[in-house]
Structures are given as structure tokens and as C-alpha cells.
LUMLO-863856 format. One line per field, with one value per atom (N, C-alpha, C): residue number from 0; atom name; x, y, z. Coordinates in pm, 1 decimal, decimal comma. Each point is the difference from the previous one (the first is absolute). Layout:
<sites>
n = c(NUM  ...) .
atom = c(CA  ...) .
x = c(X  ...) .
y = c(Y  ...) .
z = c(Z  ...) .
</sites>
This chain:
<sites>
n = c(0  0  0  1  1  1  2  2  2  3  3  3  4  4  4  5  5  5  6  6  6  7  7  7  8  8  8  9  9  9  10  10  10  11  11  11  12  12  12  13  13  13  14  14  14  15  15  15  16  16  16  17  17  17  18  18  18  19  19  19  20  20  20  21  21  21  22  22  22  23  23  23  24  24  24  25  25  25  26  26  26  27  27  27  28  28  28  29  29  29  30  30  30  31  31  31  32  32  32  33  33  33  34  34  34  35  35  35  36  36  36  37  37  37  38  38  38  39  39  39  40  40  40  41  41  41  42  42  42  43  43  43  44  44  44  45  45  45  46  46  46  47  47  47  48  48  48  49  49  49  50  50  50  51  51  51  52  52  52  53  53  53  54  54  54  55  55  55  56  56  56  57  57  57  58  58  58  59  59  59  60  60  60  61  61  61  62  62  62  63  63  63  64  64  64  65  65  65  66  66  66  67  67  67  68  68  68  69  69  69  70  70  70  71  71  71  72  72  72  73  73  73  74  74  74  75  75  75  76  76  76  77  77  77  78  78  78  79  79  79  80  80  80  81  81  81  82  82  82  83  83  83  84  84  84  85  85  85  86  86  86  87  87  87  88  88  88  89  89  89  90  90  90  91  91  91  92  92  92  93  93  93  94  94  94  95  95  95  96  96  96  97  97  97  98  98  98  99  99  99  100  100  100  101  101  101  102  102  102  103  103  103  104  104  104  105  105  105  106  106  106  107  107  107  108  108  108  109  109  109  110  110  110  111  111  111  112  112  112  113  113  113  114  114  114  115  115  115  116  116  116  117  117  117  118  118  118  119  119  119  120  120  120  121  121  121  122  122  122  123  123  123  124  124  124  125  125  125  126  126  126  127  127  127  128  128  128  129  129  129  130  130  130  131  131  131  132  132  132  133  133  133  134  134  134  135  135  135  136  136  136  137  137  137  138  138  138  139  139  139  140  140  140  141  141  141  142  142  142  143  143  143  144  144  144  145  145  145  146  146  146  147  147  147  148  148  148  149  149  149  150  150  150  151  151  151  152  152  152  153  153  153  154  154  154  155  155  155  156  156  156  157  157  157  158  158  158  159  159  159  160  160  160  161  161  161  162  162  162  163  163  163  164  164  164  165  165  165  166  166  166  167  167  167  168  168  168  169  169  169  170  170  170  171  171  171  172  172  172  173  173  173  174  174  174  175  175  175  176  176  176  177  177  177  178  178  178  179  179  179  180  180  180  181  181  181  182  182  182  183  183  183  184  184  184  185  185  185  186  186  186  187  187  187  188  188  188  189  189  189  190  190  190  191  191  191  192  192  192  193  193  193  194  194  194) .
atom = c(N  CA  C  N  CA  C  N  CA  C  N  CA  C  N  CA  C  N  CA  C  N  CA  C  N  CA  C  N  CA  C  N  CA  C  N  CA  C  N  CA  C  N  CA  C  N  CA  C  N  CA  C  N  CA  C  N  CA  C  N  CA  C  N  CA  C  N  CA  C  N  CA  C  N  CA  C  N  CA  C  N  CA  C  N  CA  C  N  CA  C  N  CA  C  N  CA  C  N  CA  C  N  CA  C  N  CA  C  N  CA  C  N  CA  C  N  CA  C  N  CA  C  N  CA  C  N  CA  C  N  CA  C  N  CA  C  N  CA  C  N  CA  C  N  CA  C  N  CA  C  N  CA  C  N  CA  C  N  CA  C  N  CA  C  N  CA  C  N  CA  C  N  CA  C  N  CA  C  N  CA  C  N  CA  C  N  CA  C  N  CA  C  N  CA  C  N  CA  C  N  CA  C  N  CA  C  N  CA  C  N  CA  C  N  CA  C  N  CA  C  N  CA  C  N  CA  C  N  CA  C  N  CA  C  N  CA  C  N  CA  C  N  CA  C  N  CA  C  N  CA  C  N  CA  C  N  CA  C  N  CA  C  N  CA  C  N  CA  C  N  CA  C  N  CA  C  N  CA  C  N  CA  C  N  CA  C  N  CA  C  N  CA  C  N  CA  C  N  CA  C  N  CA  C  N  CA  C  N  CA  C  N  CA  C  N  CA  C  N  CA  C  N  CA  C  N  CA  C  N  CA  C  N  CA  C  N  CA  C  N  CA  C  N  CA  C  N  CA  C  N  CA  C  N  CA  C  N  CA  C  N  CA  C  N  CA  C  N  CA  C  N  CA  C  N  CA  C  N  CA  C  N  CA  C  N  CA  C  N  CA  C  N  CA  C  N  CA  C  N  CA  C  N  CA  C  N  CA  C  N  CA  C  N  CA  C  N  CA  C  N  CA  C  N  CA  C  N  CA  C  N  CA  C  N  CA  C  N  CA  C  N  CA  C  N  CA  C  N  CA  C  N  CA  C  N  CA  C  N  CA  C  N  CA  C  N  CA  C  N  CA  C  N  CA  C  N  CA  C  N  CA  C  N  CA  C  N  CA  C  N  CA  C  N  CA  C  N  CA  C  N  CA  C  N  CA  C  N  CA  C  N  CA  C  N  CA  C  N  CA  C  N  CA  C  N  CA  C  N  CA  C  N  CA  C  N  CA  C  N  CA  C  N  CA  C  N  CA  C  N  CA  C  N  CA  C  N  CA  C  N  CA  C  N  CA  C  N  CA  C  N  CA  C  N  CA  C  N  CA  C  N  CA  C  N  CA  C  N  CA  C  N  CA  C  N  CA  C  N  CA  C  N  CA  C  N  CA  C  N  CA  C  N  CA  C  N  CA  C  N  CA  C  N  CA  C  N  CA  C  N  CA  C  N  CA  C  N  CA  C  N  CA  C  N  CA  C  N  CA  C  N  CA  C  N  CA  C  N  CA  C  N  CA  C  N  CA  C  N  CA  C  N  CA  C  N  CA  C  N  CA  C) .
x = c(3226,9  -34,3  -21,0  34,4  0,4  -97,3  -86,2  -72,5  44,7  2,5  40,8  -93,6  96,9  -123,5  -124,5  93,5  -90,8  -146,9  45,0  -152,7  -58,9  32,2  -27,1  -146,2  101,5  -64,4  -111,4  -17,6  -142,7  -92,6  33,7  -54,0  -88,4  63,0  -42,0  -142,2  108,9  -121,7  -136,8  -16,3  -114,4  -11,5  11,8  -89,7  -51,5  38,2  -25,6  -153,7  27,1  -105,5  -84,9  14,3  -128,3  -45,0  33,6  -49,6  -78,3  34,7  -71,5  -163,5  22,7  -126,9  -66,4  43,1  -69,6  -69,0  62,4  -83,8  -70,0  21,3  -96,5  -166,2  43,2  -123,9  -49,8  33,3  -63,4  -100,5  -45,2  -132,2  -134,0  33,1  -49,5  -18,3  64,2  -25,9  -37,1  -124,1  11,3  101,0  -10,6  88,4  170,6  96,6  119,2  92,3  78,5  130,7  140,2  97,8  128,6  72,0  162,2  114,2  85,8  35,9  69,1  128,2  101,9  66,0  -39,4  -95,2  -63,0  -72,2  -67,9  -88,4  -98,9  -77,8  -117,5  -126,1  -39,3  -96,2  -134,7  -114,2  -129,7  -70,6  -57,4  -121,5  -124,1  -82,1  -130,6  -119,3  28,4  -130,9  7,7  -82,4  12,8  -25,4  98,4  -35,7  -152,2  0,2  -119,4  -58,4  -120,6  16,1  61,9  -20,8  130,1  124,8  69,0  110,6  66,5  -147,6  -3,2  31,0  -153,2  -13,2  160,8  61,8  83,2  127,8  33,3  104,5  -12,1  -121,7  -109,2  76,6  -54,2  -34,1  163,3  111,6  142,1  87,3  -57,9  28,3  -29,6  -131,5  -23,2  28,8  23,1  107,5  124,7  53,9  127,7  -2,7  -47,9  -9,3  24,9  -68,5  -50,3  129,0  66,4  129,7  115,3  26,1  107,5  29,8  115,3  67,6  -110,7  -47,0  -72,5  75,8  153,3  70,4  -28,3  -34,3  10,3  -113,9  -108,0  -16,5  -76,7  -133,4  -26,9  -85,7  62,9  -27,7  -30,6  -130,3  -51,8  -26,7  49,7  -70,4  165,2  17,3  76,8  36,0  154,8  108,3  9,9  89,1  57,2  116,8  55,9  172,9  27,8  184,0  46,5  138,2  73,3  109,3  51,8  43,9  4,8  116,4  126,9  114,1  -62,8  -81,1  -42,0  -83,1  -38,8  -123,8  -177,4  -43,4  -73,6  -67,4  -165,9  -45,3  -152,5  -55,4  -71,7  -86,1  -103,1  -122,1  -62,6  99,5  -77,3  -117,4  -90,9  -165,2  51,5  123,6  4,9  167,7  43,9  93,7  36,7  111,4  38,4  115,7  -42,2  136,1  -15,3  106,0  13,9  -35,3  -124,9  -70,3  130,1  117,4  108,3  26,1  -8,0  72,5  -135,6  -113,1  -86,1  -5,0  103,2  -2,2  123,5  -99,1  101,3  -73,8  46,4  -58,5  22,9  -156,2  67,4  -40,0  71,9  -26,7  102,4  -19,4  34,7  130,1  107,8  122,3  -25,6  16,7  -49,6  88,5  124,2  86,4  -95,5  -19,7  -98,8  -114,9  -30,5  -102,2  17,9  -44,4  -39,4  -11,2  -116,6  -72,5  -109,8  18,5  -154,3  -53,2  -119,1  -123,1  -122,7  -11,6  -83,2  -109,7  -127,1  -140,4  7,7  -40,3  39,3  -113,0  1,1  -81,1  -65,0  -125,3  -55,9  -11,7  85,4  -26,4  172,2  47,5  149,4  100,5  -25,4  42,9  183,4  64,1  141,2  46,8  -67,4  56,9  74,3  -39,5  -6,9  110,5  -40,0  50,2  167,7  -39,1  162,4  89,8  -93,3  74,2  47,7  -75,3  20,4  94,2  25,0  49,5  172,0  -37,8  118,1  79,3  -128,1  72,5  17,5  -53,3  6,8  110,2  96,6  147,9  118,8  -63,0  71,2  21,9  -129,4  -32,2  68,2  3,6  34,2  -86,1  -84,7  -136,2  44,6  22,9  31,5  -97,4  -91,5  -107,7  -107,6  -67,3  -142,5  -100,1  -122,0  -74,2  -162,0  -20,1  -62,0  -153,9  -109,8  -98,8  -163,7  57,4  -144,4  -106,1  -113,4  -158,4  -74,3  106,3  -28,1  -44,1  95,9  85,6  -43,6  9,0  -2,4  134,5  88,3  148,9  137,5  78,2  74,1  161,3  94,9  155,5  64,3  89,6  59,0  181,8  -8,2  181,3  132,6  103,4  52,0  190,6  64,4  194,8  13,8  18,5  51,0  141,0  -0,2  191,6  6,4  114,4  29,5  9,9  -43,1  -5,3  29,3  7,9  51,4  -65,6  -141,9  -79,3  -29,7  58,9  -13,8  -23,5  -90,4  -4,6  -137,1  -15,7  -147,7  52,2  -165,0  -82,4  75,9  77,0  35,6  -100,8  -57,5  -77,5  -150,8  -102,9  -106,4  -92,0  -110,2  -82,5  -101,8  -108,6  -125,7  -94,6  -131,7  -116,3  -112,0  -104,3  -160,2  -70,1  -98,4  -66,6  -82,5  15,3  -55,1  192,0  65,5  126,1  49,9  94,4  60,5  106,7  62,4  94,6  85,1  89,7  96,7  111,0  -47,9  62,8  96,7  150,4  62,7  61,0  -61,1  45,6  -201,4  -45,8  -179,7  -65,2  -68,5  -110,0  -119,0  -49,7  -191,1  -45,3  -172,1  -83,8  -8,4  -53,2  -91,9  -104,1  -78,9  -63,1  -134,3  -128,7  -77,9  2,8  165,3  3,3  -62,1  -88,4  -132,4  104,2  -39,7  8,3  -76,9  72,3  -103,2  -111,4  -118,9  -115,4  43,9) .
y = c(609,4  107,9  -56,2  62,2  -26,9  80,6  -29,2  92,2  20,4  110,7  31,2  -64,7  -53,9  -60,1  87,9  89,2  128,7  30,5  -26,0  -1,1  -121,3  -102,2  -151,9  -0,7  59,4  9,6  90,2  112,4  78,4  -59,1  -44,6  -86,1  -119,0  -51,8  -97,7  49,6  144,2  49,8  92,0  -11,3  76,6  -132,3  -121,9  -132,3  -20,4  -5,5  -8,5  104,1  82,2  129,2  -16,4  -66,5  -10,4  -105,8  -123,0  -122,3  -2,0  67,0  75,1  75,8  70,0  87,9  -160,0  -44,0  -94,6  -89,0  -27,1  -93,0  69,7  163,8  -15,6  122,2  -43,8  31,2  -124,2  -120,4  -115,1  -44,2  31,1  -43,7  103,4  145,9  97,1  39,3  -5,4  63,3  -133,5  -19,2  -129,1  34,2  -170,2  2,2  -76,0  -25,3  -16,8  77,2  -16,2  110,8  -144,3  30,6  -21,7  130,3  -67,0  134,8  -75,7  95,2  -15,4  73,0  21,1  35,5  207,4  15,6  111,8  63,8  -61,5  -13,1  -68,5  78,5  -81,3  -16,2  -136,4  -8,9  -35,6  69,5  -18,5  -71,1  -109,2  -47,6  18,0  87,9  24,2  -43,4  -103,5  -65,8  -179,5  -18,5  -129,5  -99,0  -113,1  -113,2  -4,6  20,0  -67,5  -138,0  -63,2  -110,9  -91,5  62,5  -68,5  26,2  66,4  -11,7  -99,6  -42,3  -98,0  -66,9  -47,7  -138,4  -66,0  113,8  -43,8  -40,7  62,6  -23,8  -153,7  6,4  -192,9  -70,5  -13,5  -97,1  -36,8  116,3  -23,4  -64,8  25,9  -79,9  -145,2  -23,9  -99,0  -101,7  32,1  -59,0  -49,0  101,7  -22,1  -67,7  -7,8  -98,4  -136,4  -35,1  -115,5  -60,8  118,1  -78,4  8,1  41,0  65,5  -115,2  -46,9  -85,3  63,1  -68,9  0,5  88,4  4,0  78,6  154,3  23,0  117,2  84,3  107,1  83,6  90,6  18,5  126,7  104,1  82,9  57,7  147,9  0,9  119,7  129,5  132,0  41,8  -11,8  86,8  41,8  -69,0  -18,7  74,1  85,4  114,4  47,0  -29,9  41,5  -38,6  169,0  -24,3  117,2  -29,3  120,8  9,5  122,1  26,0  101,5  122,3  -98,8  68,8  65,4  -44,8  55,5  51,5  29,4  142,4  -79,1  -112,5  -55,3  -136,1  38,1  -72,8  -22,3  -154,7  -14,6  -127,1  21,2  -93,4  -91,2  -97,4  -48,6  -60,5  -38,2  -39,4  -177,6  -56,2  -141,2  -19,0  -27,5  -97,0  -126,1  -63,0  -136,6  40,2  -118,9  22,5  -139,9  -52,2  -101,3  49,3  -140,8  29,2  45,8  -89,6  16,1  152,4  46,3  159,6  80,7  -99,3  183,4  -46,7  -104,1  -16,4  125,8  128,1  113,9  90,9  86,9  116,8  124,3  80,6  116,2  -43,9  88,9  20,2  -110,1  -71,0  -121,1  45,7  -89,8  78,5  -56,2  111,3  3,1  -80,1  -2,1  -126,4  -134,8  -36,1  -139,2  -31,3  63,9  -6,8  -42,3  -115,3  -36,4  83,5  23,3  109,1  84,9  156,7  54,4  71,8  -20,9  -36,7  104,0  93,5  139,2  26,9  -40,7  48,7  185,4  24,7  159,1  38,4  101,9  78,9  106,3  12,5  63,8  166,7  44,6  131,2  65,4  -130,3  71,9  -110,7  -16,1  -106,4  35,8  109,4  -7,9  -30,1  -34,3  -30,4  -135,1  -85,0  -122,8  -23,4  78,1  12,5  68,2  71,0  109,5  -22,2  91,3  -38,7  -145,1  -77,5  -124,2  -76,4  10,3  -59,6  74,2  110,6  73,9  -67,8  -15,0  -71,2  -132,7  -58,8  -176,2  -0,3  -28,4  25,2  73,5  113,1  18,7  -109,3  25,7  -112,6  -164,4  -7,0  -144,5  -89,1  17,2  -52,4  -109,3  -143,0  -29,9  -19,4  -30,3  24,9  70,6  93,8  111,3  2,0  -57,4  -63,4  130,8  69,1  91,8  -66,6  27,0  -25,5  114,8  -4,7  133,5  -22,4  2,4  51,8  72,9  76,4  174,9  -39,5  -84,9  -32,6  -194,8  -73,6  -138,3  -58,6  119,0  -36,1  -27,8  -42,3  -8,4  -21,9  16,0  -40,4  -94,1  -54,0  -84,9  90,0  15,7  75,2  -107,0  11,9  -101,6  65,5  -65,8  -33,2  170,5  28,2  107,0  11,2  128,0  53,0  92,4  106,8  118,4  95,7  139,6  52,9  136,0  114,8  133,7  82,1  -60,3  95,3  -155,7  -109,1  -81,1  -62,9  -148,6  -98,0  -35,8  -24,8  -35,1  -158,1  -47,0  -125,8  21,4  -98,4  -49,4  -54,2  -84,1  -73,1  52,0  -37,9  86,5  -145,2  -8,0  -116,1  44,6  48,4  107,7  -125,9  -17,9  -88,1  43,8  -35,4  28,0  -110,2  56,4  -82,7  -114,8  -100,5  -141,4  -74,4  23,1  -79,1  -16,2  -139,8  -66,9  130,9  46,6  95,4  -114,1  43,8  -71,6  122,5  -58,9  107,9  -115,9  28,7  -79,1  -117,2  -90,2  -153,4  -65,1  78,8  -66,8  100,1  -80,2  69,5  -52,2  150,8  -31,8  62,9  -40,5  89,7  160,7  76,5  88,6  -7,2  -69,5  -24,7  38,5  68,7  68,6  84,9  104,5  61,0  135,6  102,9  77,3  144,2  30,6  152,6  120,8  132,9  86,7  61,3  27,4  49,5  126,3) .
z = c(-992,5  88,9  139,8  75,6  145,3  64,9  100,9  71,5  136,1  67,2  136,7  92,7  107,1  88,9  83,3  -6,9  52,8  -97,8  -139,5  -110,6  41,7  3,0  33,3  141,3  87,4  111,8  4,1  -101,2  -19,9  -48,4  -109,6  -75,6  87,6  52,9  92,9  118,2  116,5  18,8  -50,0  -141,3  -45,3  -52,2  -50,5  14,3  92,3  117,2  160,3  57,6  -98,6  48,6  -81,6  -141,6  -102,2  64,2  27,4  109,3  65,8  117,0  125,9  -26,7  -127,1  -48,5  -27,3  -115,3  -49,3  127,3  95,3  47,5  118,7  9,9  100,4  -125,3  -83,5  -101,3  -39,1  22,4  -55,1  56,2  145,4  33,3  -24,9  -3,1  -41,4  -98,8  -131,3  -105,9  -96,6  -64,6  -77,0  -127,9  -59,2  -124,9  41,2  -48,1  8,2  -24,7  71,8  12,0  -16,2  -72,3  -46,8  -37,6  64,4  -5,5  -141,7  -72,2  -180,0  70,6  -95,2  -28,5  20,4  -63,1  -57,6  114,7  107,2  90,9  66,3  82,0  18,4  -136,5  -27,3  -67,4  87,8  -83,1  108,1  -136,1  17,4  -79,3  114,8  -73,9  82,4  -1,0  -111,5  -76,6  128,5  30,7  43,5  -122,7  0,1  -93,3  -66,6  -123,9  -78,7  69,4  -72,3  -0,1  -118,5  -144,4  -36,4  17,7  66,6  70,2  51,7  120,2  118,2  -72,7  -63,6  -90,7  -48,6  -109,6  -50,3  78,5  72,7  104,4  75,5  48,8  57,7  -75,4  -145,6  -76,6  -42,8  -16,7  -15,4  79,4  149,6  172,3  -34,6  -23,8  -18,7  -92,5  -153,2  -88,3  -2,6  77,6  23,8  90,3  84,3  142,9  -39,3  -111,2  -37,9  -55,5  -37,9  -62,8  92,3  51,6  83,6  133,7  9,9  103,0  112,3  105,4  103,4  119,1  -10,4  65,8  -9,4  -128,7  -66,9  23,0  13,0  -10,7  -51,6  -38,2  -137,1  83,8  69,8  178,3  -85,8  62,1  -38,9  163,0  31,4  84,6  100,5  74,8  77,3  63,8  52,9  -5,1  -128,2  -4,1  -122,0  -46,6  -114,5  15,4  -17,2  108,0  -24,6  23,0  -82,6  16,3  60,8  135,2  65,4  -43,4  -76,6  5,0  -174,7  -70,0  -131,9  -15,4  101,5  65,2  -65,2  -48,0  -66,2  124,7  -29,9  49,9  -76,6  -23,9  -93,2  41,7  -44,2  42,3  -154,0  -19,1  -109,7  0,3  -95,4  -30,6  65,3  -50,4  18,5  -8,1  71,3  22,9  44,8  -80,3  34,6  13,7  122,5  115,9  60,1  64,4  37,9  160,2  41,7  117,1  149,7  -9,3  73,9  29,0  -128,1  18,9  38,4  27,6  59,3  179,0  -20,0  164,2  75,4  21,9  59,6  50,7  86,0  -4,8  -51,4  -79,5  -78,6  -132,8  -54,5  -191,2  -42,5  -89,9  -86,8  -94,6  19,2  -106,9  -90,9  -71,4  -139,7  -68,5  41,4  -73,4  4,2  107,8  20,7  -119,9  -28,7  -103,8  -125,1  -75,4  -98,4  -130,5  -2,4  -87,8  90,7  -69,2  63,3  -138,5  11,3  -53,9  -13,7  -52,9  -1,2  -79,4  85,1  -110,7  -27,8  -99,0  -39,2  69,2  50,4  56,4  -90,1  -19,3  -127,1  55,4  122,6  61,0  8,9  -11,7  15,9  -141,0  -105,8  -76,1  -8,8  -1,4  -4,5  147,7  111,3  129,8  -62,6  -84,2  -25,8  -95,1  -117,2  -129,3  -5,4  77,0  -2,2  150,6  102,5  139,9  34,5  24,8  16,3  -98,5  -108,4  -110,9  39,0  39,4  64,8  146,9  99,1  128,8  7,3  -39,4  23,1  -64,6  -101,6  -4,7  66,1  58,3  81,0  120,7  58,8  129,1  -3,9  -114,8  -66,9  -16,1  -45,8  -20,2  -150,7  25,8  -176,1  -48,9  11,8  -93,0  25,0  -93,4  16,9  -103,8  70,2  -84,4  -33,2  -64,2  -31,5  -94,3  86,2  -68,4  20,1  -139,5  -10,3  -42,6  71,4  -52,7  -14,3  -67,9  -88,3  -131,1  -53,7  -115,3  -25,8  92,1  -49,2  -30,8  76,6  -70,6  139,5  -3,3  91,9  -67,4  118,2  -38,8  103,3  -8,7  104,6  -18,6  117,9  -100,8  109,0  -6,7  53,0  -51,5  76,2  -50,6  36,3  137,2  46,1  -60,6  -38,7  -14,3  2,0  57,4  22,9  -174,1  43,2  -95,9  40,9  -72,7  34,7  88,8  -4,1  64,0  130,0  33,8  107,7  -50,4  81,2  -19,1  -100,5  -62,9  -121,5  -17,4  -67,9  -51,7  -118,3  -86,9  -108,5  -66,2  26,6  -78,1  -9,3  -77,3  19,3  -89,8  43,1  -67,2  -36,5  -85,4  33,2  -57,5  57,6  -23,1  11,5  -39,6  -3,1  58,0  75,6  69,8  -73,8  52,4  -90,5  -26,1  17,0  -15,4  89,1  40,1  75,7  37,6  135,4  19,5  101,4  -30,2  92,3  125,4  115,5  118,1  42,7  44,0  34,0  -59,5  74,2  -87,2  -9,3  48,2  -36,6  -99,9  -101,2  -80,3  22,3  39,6  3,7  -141,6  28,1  -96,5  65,9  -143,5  46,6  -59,9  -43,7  -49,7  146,1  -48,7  64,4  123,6  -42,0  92,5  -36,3  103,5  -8,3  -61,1  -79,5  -23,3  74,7  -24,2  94,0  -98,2  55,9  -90,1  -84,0) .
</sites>
């Protein structure tokens, strides 16, 4: 199927116009805003502290292992892909320090893996949407960890499929076991659940 450039180009400007909202609501309205496929998403809850915690303590693990070149960058820039109407703020990404030398949102090709504490106010932002865009975006690896549950997935080996691009592979673990993101495995071992 072919799309008209004329659809192309709408498409494009109502990304352009969800954008625009988004960022001039970001100093005013608390919470986070990301554009899907679907729309604007609002998380209105600010980070837990096990949220924080857990997100810290994953930065910091990985740090420990990870080439010194490399990365476990938590906190803005965002990545986006303009022509795929998608723009997204992961909890943690690795990225090689080189590629956040730019100005603007981070291509999402550049990226390693991104890395998502579940949010106990919006849990399918994580689970479904996201699991949805980071393949698109080209994200090769998406590393999902919940403290709803004590449970997490690592999914990985992008390939095209009928409904686009999806995670082939899928790894699912419980907290207290070695997970492996990339080519490094940390613990999770005492990472905080939510009350």
C-alpha cells in the first residue's frame, strides 16, 4: 500500500500541532506528556518514590558495567520520530555519550536499549503503547520493569509484521534475578515495590 503524500503531509502536520500543545503545556500542567501513534498521553501522577528509587538504582548498575563511553541517561532530551508522528520520554536510556552531543530530541535509532519503570497510575502506557512504539522508533532493545508486580520483560530482535514492526523475542523475569539488557547483565535484586 502506498500512501499519498498529501496523507503523509497531514499526518505530519497534526504531529506538528500535537507537539506544539505538548510543549507549551509542559511547564504548566504537571505530570508528562508523550505523542503515540494514538495520541497525546498525559501521566498525571508525578514519579513515586519507588519509581525514582528503582529507575537510580538501574542507572547505577548498569553504569557499573557499561563501556565508560556509554550511557544509562535518565531525564530529557526525548526521542522522536517526526515523520512517525511519535515522540517519547523514556525512564532510562543507553546511548552512547557521542550521540547526545546535538541539539533537540535524541534519534531514537541511536539508542541502545530504553528502559521503563511501570507507572502504577498509567501501567499499559508501558505495557501496551510503548511495547507498540519503541519498534516502531527502532528501539532494539525494551527493557520493562514493574513494581506493581515484582515482575519485568526484556523484549528484543525487531521484525516486521502485519500490523508493523514488533519485538520477536520476549524474556520475562522476577525481581531477585540476574536480567540481561543488551550485551550487560545486572541484578535486581532489592529493587522497591509500590505499597
Amino acid at each position: 500500500m502506498t500512501i499519498a503524500p498529501d496523507a503523509v503531509q497531514r499526518e505530519v502536520h497534526w504531529y506538528l500541532a500535537m507537539r506544539d500543545a505538548v510543549q507549551s503545556l509542559d511547564d504548566t500542567v504537571p505530570g508528562k506528556f508523550e505523542i503515540t501513534k494514538e495520541g497525546i498521553v498525559h501521566d498525571m501522577m508525578a514519579p513515586s518514590g519507588p519509581h525514582e528509587l528503582t529507575t537510580l538504582r538501574l542507572r547505577k548498575r548498569l553504569e557499573k558495567v557499561m563501556p565508560e563511553e556509554l550511557a544509562a541517561h535518565t531525564g530529557a532530551p526525548d526521542v522522536e520520530d517526526e515523520p512517525q508522528g511519535i515522540l517519547r520520554l523514556p525512564d532510562i536510556m543507553l546511548i552512547a555519550e557521542a550521540d547526545m552531543e546535538i541539539q533537540g530530541s535524541f534519534d531514537p535509532h541511536t539508542l541502545i536499549a530504553a528502559i521503563e519503570v511501570v507507572s502504577r497510575s498509567n501501567p499499559d502506557n508501558d505495557w501496551v503503547g510503548k511495547m507498540r512504539d519503541y519498534p516502531l522508533l527502532g528501539v532494539p532493545v525494551y527493557a520493562i520493569f514493574d513494581p506493581r508486580t515484582g515482575t519485568g520483560a526484556v523484549l528484543s530482535d525487531i521484525h516486521q509484521t502485519a500490523a508493523g514492526p514488533r519485538y520477536a523475542m520476549r524474556k520475562d523475569f522476577v525481581y531477585g534475578e540476574d536480567v540481561t539488557i543488551g550485551d550487560w547483565t545486572i541484578s535486581t535484586e532489592g529493587l522497591p515495590l509500590y505499597a
